[in-house]
Every structure is written in C-alpha cells, then in structure tokens.
C-alpha positions in Angstrom: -68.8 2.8 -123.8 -65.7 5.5 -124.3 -63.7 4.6 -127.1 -60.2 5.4 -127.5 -59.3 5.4 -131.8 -55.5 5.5 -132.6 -55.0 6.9 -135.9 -58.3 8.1 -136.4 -57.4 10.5 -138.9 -56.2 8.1 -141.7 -57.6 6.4 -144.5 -59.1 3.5 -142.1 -59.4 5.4 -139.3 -61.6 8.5 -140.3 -63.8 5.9 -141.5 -64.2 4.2 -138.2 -64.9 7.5 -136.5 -67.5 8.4 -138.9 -68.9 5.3 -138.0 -68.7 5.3 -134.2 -70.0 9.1 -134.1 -72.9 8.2 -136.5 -73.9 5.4 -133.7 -73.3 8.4 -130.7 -70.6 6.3 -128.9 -68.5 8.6 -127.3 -65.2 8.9 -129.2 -61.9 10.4 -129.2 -59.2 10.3 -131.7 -55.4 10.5 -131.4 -52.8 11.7 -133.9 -49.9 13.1 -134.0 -51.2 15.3 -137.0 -48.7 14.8 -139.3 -50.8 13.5 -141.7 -53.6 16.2 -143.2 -55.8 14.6 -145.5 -58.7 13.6 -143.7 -58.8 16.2 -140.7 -61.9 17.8 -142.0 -64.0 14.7 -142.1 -63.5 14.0 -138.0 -63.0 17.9 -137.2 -66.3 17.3 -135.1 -64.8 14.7 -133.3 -62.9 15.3 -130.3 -58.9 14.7 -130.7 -55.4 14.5 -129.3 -52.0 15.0 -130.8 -50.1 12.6 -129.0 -47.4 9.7 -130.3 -48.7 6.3 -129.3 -45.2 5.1 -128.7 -44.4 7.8 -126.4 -45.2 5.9 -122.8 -45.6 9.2 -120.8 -48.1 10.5 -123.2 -49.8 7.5 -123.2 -49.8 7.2 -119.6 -51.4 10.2 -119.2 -53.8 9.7 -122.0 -55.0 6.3 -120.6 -55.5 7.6 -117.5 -59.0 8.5 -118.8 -61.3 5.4 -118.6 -61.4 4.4 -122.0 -63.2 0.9 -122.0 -63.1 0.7 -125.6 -59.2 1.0 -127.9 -58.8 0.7 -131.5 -55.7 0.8 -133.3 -55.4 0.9 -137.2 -51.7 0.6 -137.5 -50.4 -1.2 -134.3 -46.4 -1.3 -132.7 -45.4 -2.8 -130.0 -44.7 0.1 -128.1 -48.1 0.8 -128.2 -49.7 -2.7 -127.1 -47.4 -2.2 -124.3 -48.5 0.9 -122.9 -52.0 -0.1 -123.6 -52.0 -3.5 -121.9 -49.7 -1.7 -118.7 -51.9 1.6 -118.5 -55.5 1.0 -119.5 -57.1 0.4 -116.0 -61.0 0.7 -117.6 -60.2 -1.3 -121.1 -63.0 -3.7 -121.9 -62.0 -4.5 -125.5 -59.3 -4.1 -127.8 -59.1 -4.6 -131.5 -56.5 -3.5 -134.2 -56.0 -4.0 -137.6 -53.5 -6.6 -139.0 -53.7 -7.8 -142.6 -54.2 -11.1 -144.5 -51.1 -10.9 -146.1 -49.2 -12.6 -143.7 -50.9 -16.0 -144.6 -48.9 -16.0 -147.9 -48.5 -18.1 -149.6 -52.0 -19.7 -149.0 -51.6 -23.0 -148.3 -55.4 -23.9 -149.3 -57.8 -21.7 -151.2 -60.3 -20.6 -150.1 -58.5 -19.8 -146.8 -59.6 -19.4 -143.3 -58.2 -18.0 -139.9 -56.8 -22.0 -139.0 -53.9 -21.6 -141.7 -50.5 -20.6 -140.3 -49.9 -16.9 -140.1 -46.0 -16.7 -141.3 -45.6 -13.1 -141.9 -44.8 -13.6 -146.1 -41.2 -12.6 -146.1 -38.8 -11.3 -142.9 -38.8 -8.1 -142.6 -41.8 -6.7 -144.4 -44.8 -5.1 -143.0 -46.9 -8.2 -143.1 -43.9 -9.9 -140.8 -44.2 -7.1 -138.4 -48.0 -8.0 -138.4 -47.5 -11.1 -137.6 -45.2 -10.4 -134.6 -47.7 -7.6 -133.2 -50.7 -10.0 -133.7 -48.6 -12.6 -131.4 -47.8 -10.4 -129.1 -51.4 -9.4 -128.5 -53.1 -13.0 -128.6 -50.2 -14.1 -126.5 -51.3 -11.7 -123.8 -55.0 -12.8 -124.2 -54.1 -16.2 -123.2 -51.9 -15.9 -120.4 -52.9 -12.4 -119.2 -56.7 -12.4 -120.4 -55.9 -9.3 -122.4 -59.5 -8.6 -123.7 -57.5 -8.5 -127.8 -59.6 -9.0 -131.1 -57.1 -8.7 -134.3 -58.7 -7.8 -137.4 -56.9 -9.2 -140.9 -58.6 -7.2 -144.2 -57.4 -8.2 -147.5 -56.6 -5.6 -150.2 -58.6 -2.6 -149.2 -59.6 -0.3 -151.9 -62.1 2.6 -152.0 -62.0 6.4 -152.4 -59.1 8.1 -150.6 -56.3 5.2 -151.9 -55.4 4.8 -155.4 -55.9 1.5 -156.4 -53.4 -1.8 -156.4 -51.5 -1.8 -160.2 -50.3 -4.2 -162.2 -47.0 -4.6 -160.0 -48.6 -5.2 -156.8 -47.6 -1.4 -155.9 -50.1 2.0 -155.8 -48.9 4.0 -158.6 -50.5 7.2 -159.9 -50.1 7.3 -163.4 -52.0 3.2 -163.1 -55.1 4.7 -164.1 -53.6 6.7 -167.3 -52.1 3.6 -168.6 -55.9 1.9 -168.4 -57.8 4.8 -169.9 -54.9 4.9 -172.8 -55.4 0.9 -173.3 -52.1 1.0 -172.5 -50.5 -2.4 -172.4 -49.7 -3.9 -169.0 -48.0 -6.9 -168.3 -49.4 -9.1 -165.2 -46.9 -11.7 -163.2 -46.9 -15.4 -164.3 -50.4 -16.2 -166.2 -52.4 -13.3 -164.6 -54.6 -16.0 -162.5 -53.5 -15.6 -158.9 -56.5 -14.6 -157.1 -57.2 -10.9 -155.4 -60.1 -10.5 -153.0 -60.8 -6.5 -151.6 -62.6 -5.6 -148.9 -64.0 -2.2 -149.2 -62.4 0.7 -146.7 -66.1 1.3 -146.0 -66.9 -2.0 -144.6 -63.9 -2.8 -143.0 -64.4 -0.1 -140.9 -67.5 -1.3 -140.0 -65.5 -4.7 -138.7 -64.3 -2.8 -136.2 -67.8 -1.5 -135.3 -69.0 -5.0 -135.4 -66.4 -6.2 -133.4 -67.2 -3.8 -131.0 -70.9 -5.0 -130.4 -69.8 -8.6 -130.4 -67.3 -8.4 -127.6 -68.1 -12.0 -126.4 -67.7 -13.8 -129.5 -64.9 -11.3 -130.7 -62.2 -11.2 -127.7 -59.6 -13.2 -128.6 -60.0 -14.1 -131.4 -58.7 -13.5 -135.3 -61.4 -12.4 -138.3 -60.2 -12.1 -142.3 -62.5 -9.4 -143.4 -63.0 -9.2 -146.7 -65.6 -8.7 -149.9 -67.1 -11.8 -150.7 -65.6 -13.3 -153.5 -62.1 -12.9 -155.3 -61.1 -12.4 -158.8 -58.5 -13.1 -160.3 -55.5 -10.6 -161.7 -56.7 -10.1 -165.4 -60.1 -9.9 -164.2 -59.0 -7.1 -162.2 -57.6 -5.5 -165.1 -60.8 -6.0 -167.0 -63.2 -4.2 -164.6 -60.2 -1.3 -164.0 -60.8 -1.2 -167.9 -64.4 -1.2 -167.7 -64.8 1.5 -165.8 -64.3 3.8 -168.5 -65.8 1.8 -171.3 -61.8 0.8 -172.1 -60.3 -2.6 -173.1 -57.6 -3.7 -170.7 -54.8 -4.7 -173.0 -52.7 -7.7 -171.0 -49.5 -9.6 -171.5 -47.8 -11.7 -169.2 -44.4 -12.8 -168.1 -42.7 -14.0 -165.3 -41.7 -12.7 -162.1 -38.3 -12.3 -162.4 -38.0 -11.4 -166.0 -40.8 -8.2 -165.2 -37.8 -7.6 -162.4 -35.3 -7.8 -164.8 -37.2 -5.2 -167.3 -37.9 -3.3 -164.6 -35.1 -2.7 -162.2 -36.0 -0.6 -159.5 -38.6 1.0 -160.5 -41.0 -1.2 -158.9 -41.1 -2.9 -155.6 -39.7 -6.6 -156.1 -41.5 -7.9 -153.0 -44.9 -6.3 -153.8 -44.8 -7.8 -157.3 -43.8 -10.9 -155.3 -46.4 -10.7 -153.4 -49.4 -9.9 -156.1 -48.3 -13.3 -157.7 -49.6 -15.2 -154.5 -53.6 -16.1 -154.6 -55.5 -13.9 -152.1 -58.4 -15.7 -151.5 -60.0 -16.1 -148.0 -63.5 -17.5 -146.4 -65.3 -14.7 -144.2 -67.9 -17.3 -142.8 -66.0 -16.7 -139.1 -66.7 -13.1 -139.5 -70.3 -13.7 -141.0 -71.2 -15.8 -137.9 -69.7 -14.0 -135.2 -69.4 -10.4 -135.8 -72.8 -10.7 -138.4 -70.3 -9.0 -140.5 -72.4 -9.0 -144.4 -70.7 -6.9 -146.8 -73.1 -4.3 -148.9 -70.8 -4.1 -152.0 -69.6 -6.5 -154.2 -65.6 -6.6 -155.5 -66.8 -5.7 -158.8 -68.4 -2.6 -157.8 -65.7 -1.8 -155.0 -63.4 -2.2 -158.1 -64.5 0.4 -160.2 -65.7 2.7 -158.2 -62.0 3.2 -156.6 -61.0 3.3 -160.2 -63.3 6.4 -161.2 -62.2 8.5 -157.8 -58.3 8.0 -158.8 -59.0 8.8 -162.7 -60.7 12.0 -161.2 -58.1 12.5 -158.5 -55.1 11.6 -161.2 -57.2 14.8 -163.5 -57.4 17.3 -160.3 -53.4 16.4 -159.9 -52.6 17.3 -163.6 
C-alpha cells in the first residue's frame, strides 16, 4: 500500500497523516506550502510542494505507483489528472460535505436523499459537481472512487461554528461575557458534528474497506444532533457560563446585520443537519469515540485559549 495524501498539511489532512503514519502505511503528502499551520505535526512525513491542478506536476508525481489517493479538498482538475495518470491506483477517496443535501428532505437523513448542492454557486454546489464527476467515472469507467460527506467538523485547530452559521473569533468572548446572541428562526434546526479526529479516521476506514467502500457515498458524522440553542448551551457550559439567547428571523438578523455576516451561511445554519451513519457503521465499522457534547466543548476551550494567546 503507497498512499498518495493531497493536502496533507491542513486541518483534515495532518490528521489523516498522523493516522496513516501511526499504522506504518507508507505515505507521502503534497502541498503547495502555502499554508503553515500544521507543518510541524507531519514534518516526519515525507512531502511534495506541488499544485494538484498543475497536469505536468501531476504527471510526474503519479508516475510513482501510488495505489492508494486521498484528497481533502477535491477540483476537477485534479480528479482529471488522477483518473488519466495514476497507472497503480487501487482506491480513491475524497472529502465532500453533507451540506449539499440541504435542505433535508427527511430527518434523520441518509446517503439515498438527493444531493442538490444547497444553493448555485457555493462550495457545497461545487461538491456536488466534483462528487458526480467521480461516481460518474466509477460507473462507466470503473474508477475505483469512495466520496466521503462529514457534517460540521469541529475540534482543536478550527474555531468553532457561531451563532451566524460563520467561524468568527471574537464567538467565544461573546459566550464567556453571557453576551446575548440571537439564533435564526426558533433556534431548533438541528446541528450534528463529526469530530476532525474521527473523520480522519473515515478515511482510514475506508481505506481497509476497499470492497465495501469503492463506489460508494458515506455521511460521517458524531452520533446524534442537537439542536441550535443546545449548541449554545454546551458553548456556555464549557466555562460554567449561561448562554443568553434570543431569536429572530432570517431575514430581519440580515437586515440588522448587513454585511457583516455571511447571508448564505446564516441561510444555511437555519436548515436541520441531521444524518443516519448506520451505512458507515456497517461498512467501513466506522464507531465514533466522542460524543457531540464532548466534541462541543472541547473545541470551545481550545478557541477561548487560542482567542487569549491572540490578545
């Protein structure tokens, strides 16, 4: 097994490496090293600075026999060069997003419900398009494809989802200060993480399931959702805190607002995430070790910390 990781220095990424190199598979990582923040944790690891989307780079690249590619942030460029240059590939899985089920059209959802892309033109539409393009090629060209959809992911090294559906830093200030925050419609649309941790580990999993996994689509997430002002509530708890909530409506927090927030993110964190990881649980033996409580708070404590360190 030689595995090829795109983007193994990011957030998802490192975490996938760690994994792999923890179970001795023989790894190597590309980047284009733009991005710093997690060098050090795959320094061990070998690595090339190389742009996916770049064909003659990737020509050259693939023409190592890598039976194994990952990708945590797919294009089309690069499915293309995989799928033309990758003589050896046995298996190849990258990571897509629930998102582009919204809205759910039944709750819990599973991987049968249509996969629309939310809204044209937004990164869960691109999904969608790059997830076709890859089951598309399993069925008529026996591309050997496995597309991984994770729900929110939360965990150290991100700070956490706020009250507008967006990732903003001074979220964590506002919960400490009881600060009052105002949560889209009646704060009940649902909100299920998976931990960064464990959905690195899909990929892992995926990996050792290769005849149940090719071809097909998991959700991974934690196992259970909660809903918005629960979310809130354990952001609160954290730090022995009350989470002071109000609510309004969508477009009147966009009106208040302006552009200070991201319209289709708030949008988007009305819509219930919920999703059924039994497909994932049978196949891939995927069992997650954390609970959303616990994968709540503890990504709450690292951006207080982190939010401190900034100051």
């Amino acid at each position: 097994m030689k595995v090829l990781l795109l983007g193994g220095s990011g957030w998802v990424g490192h975490h996938i490496a760690e994994i792999l190199a923890a179970e001795k598979i023989d790894v190597t990582i590309v980047t284009r090293g733009k991005k710093q923040t997690f060098l050090s944790e795959v320094s061990s690891i070998p690595s090339i600075t190389a742009d996916k989307n770049d064909e003659a780079a990737m020509r050259e690249i693939l023409q190592t026999p890598y039976t194994h590619i990952l990708d945590t942030v797919p294009s089309v460029n690069s499915i293309s060069h995989i799928h033309k240059y990758a003589f050896a590939l046995r298996h190849y899985i990258h990571c897509s997003s629930t998102g582009g089920y919204t809205p759910l059209p039944f709750v819990p959802c599973n991987e049968t419900a249509p996969y629309g892309g939310f809204s044209t033109g937004t990164g869960w539409d691109f999904k969608r398009k790059v997830d076709n393009m890859v089951l598309e090629l399993f069925r008529n060209n026996g591309f050997p494809a496995t597309v991984i959809r994770p729900c929110y992911i939360t965990g150290p090294g991100m700070l956490p989802l706020d009250n507008f559906g967006g990732r903003r830093q001074d979220f964590m200030a506002d919960i400490i200060a009881e600060k009052p925050l105002v949560l889209p419609e009646n704060g009940q649309a649902l909100l299920q993480p998976i931990h960064v941790k464990e959905l690195a580990k899909s990929f892992f999993l995926a990996m050792m399931h290769p005849a149940a996994a090719t071809g097909e689509v998991y959700n991974i997430c934690l196992d259970h959702a909660v809903t918005l002002t629960r979310y809130l509530e354990l952001n609160a708890l954290a730090f022995n805190k009350k989470a002071v909530i109000t609510f309004d409506s969508v477009e009147n927090i966009l009106r208040q607002q302006g552009d200070k927030i991201s319209e289709t993110g708030l949008r988007f964190l009305a819509c219930h995430m919920c999703f059924d990881i039994s497909k994932a649980r049978r196949d891939l033996e995927f069992h997650p070790a954390c609970s959303p409580e616990d994968a709540i708070i503890e990504s709450a404590l690292w951006a207080a910390e982190v939010t401190k360190a900034a100051k």
